[in-house]
Each structure stands twice: as structure tokens, then as C-alpha cells.
MDTraj code that builds the backbone (N, CA, C; nanometers):
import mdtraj as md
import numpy as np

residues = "UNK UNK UNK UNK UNK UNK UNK UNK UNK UNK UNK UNK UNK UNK UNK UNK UNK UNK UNK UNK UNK UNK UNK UNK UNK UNK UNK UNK UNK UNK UNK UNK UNK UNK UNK UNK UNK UNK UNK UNK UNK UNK UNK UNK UNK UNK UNK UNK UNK UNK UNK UNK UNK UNK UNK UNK UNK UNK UNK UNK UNK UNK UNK UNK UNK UNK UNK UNK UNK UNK UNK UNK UNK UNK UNK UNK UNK UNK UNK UNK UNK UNK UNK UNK UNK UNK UNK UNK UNK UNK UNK UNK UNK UNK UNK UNK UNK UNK UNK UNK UNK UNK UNK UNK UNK UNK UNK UNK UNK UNK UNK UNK".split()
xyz = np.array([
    [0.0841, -0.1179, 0.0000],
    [0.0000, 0.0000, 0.0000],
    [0.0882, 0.1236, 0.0000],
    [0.0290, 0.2293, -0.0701],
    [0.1185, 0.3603, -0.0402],
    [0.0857, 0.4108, 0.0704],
    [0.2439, 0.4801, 0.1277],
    [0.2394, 0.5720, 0.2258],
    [0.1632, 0.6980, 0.2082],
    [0.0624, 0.7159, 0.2496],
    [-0.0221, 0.8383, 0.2759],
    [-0.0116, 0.9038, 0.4126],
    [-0.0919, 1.0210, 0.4383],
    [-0.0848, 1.0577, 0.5973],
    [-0.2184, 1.0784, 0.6679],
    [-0.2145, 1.0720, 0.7444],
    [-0.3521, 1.0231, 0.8510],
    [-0.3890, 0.9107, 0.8635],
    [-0.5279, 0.8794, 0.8530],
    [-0.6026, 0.7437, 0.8958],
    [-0.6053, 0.6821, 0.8066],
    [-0.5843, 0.7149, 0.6652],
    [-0.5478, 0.6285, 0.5652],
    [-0.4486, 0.5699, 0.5500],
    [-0.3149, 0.6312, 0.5613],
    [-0.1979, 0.5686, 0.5827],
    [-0.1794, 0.4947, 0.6851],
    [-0.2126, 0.5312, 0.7694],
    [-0.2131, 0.4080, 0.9239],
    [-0.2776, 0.3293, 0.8425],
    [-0.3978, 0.3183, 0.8556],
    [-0.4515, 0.2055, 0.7733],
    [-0.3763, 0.0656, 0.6705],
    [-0.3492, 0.1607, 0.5713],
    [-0.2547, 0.1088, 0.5075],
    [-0.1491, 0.0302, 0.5667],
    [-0.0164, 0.0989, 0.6400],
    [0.0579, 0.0517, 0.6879],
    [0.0216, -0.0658, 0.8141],
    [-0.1515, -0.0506, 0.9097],
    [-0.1689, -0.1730, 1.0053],
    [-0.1854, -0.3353, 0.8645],
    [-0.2586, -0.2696, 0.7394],
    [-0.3033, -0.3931, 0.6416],
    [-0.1725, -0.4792, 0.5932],
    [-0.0117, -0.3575, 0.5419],
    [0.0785, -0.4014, 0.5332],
    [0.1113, -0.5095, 0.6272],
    [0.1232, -0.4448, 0.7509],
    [0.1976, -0.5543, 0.8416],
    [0.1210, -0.6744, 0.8686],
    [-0.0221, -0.6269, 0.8546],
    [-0.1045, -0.7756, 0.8284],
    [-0.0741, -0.8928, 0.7567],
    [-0.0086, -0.8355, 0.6001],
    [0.0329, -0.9210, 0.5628],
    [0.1929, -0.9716, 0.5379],
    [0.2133, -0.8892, 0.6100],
    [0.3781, -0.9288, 0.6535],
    [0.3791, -1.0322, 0.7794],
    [0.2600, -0.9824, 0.8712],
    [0.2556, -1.1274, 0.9897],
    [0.1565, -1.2510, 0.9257],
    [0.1417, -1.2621, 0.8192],
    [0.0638, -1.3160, 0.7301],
    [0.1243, -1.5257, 0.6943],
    [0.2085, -1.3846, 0.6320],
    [0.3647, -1.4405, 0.5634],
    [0.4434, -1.4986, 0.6756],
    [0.5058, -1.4290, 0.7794],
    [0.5812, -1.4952, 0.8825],
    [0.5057, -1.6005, 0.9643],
    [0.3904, -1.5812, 1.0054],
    [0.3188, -1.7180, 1.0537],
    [0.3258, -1.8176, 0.9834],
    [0.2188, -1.8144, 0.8624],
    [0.2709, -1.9053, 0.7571],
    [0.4247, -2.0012, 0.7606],
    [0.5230, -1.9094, 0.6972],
    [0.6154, -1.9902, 0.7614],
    [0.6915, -2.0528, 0.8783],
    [0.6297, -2.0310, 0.9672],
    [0.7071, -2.0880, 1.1144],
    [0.6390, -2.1672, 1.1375],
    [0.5036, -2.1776, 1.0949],
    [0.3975, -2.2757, 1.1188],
    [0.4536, -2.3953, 1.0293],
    [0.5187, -2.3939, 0.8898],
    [0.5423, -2.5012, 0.8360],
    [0.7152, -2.5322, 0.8430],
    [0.8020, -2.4339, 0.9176],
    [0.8954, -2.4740, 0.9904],
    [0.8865, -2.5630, 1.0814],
    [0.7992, -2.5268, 1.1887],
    [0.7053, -2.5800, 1.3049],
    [0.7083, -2.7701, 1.2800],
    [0.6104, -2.7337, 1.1987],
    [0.5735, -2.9183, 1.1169],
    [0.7286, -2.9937, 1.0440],
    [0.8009, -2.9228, 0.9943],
    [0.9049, -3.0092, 0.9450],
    [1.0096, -3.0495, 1.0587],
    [1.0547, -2.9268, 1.0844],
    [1.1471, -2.9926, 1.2377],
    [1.0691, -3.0382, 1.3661],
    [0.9064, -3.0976, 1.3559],
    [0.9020, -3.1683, 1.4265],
    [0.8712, -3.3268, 1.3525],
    [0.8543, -3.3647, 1.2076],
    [0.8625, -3.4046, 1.1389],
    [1.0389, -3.5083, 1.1563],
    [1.1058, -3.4231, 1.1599],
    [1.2621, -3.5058, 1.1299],
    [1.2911, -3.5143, 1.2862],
    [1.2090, -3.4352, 1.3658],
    [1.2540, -3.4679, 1.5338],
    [1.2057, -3.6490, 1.5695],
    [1.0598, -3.6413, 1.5068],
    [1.0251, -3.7812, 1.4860],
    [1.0961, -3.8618, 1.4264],
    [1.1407, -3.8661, 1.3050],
    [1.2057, -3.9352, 1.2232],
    [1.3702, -3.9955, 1.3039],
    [1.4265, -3.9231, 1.3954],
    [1.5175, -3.9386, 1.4762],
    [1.5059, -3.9949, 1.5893],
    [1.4166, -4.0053, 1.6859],
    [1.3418, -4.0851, 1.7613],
    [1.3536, -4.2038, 1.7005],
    [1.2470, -4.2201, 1.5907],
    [1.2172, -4.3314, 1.5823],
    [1.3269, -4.4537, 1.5257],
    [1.3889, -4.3262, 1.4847],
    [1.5595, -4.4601, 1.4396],
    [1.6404, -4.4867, 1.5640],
    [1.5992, -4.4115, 1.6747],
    [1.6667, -4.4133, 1.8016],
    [1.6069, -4.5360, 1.8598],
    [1.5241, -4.5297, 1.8609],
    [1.4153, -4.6594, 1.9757],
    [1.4728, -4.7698, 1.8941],
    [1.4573, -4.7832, 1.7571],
    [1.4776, -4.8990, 1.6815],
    [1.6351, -4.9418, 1.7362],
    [1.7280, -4.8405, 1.7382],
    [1.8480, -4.9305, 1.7631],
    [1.8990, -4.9516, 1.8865],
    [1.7844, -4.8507, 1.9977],
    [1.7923, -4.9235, 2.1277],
    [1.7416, -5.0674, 2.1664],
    [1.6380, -5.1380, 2.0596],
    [1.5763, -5.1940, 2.0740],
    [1.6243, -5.3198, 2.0512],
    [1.7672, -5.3594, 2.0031],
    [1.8743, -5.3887, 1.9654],
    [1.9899, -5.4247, 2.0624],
    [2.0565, -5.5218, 2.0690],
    [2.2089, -5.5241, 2.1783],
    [2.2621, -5.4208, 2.0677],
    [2.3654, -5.3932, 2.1429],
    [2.4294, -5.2871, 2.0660],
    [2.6076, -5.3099, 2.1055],
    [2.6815, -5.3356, 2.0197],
    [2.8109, -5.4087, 2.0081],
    [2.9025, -5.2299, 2.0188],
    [3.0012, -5.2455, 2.0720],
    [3.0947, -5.1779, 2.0784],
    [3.0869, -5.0707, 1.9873],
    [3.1133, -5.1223, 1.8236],
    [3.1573, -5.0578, 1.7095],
    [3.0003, -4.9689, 1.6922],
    [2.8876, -4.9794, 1.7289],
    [2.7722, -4.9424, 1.7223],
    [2.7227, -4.8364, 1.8564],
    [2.8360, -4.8194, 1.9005],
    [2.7928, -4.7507, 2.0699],
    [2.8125, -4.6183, 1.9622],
    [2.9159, -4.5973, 1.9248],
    [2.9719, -4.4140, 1.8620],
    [2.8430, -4.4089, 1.7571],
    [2.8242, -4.4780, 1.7090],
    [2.6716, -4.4475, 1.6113],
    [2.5475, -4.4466, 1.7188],
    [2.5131, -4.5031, 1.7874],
    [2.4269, -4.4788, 1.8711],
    [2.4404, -4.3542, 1.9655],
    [2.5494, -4.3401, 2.0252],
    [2.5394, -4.2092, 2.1123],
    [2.5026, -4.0699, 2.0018],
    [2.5740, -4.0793, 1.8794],
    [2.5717, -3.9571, 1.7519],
    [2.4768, -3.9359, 1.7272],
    [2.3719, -4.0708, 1.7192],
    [2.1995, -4.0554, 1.6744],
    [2.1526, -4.0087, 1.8099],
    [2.1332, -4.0520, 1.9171],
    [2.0685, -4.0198, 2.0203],
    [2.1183, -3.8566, 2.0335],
    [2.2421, -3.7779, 2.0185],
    [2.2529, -3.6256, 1.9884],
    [2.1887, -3.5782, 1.8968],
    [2.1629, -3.6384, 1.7710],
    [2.1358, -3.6239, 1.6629],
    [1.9609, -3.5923, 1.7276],
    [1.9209, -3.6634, 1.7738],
    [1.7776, -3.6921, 1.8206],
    [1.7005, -3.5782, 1.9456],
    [1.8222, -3.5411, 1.9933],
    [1.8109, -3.4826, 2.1457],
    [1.8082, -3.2854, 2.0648],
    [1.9095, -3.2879, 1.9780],
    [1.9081, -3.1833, 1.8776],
    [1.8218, -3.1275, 1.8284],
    [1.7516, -3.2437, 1.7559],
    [1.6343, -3.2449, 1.6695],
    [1.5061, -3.1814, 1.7427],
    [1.5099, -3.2193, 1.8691],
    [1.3902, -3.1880, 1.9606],
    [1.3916, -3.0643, 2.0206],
    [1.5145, -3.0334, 2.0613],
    [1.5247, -2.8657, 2.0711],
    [1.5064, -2.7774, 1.9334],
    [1.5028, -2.8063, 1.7926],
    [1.5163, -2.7583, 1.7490],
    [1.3080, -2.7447, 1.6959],
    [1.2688, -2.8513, 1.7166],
    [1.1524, -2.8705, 1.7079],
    [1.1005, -2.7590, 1.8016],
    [1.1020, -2.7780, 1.9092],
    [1.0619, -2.6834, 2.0194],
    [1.0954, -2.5633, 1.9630],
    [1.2018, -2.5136, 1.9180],
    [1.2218, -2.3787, 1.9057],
    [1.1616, -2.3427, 1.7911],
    [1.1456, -2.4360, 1.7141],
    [1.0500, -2.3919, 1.5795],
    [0.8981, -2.3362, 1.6264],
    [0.8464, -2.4564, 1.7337],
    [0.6939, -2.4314, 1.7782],
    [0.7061, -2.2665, 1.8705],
    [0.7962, -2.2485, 1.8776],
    [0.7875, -2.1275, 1.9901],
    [0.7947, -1.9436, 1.9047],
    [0.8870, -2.0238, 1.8244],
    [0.8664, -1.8917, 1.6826],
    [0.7193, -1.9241, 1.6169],
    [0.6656, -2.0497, 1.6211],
    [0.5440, -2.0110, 1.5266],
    [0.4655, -1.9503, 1.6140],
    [0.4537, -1.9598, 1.7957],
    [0.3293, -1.9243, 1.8339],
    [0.3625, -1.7845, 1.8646],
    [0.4642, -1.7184, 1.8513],
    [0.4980, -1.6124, 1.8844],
    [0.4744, -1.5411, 1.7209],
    [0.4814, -1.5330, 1.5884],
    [0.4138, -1.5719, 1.5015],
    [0.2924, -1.5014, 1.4725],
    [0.2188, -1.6475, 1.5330],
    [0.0942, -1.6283, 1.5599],
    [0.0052, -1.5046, 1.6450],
    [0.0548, -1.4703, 1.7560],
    [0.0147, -1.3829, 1.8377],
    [0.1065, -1.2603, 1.7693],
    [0.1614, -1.2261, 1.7214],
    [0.1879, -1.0962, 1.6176],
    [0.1135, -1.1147, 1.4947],
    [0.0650, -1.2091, 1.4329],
    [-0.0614, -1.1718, 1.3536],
    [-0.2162, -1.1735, 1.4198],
    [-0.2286, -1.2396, 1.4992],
    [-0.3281, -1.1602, 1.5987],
    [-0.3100, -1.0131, 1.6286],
    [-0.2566, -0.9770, 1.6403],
    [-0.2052, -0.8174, 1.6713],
    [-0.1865, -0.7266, 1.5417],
    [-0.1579, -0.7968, 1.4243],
    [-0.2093, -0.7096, 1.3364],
    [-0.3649, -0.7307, 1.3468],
    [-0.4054, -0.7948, 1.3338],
    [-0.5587, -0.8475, 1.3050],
    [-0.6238, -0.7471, 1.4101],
    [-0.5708, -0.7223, 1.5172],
    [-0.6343, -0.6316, 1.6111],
    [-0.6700, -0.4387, 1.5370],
    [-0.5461, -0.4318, 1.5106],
    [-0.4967, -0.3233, 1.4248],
    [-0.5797, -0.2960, 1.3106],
    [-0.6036, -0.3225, 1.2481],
    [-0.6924, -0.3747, 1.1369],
    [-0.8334, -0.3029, 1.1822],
    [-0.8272, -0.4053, 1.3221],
    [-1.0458, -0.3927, 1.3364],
    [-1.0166, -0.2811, 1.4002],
    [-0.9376, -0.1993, 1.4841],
    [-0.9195, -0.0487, 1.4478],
    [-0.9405, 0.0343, 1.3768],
    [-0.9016, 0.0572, 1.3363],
    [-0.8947, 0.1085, 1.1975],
    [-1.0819, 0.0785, 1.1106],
    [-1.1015, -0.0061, 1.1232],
    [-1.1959, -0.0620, 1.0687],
    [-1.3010, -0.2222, 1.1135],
    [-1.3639, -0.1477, 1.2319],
    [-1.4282, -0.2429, 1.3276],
    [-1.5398, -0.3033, 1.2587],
    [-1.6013, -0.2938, 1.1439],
    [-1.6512, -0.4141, 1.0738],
    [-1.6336, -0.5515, 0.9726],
    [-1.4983, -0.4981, 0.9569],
    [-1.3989, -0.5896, 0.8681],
    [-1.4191, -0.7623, 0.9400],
    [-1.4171, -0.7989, 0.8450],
    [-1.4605, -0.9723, 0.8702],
    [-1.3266, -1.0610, 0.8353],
    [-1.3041, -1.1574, 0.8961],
    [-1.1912, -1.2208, 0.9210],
    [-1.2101, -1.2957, 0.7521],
    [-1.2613, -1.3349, 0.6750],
    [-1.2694, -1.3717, 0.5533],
    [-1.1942, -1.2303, 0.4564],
    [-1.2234, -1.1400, 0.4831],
    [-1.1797, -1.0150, 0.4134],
    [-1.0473, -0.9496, 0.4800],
    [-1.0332, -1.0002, 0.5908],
    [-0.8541, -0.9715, 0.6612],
    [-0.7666, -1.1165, 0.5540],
    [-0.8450, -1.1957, 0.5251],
    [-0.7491, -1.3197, 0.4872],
    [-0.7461, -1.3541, 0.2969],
    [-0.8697, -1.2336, 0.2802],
    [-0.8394, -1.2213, 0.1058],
    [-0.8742, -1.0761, 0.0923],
    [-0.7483, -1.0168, 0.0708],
    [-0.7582, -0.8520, 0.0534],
    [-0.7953, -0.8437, -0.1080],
])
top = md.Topology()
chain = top.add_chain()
for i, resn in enumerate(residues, 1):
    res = top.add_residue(resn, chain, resSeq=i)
    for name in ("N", "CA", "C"):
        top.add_atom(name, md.element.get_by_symbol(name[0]), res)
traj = md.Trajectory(xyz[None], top)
């Protein structure tokens, strides 16, 4: 939107960031799902080769996966924590918005 001045330009600029927190939810949300996606995927090769005697030459591969796994899960977590944080900054545009314009319908915040 162009920069104008007054209540139009606010305007403008709360709709911008609408869809700038639009965009960033969006992706953290499907950050979110993949690194908890391969957090699983690491687990589950973990259990499998605990599930297993495990010989000497197989301990340094097992401890690497179980980091590999322990990694994965912090990284999962930190994905879910950017999406909900994310999330509650596009709530906050969305707030901004019905400011500006307190009859606006959440169908018409989500197709401009």
C-alpha cells in the first residue's frame, strides 16, 4: 500500500503488516511441522536401535543418533515457539486492522 498521511496511511501501513505477519506465521507454522517431522524421524531410528544389543563398534553411532535426536527436539521446540509467537503478532495485526476498521470480517482480513 502507499504511504499516505492520517487514517489512511495508518490504515494502510496496520493492512501491510497484516500481511507481513501473514507471511511470517505461515512460515514458522510449516517450519514448526518439518522440524518436528525429522525430530520424529530421529526418535524413531533411536528406539529402533535401542531396541537392539548394541556391540561396541555401534555404541559411537548410537550415542551420535541419540545427539542427533536430542538436537532435533530442541530444534523442534524452538521452531513451535517462533510459530506461536508468530501467531500472536498476527493476531495483533488483526487487532490493528479492526481499528482502523471495526466491521472488517476475518474472511476479508485473509483475502484482501
Amino acid at each position: 500500500a502507499e504511504p499516505d498521511k492520517g487514517t489512511a496511511g495508518e490504515m494502510a501501513e496496520a493492512m501491510d503488516a497484516l500481511d507481513d505477519a501473514e507471511k511470517i506465521a505461515g512460515e514458522a507454522e510449516k517450519e514448526s511441522i518439518k522440524a518436528r517431522k525429522i525430530a520424529k524421524s530421529a526418535r524413531a531410528k533411536l528406539l529402533e536401535l535401542e531396541s537392539k544389543p548394541i556391540s561396541e563398534e555401534e555404541k559411537d553411532r548410537f550415542l551420535k543418533l541419540r545427539s542427533e535426536a536430542d538436537q532435533a527436539d530442541k530444534e523442534a521446540e524452538k521452531a513451535f515457539r517462533q510459530a506461536v509467537k508468530a501467531k500472536a503478532r498476527l493476531e495483533d495485526a488483526v487487532k490493528k486492522v479492526k481499528d482502523f476498521k471495526p466491521d472488517v470480517d476475518k474472511k476479508e482480513l485473509e483475502n484482501p
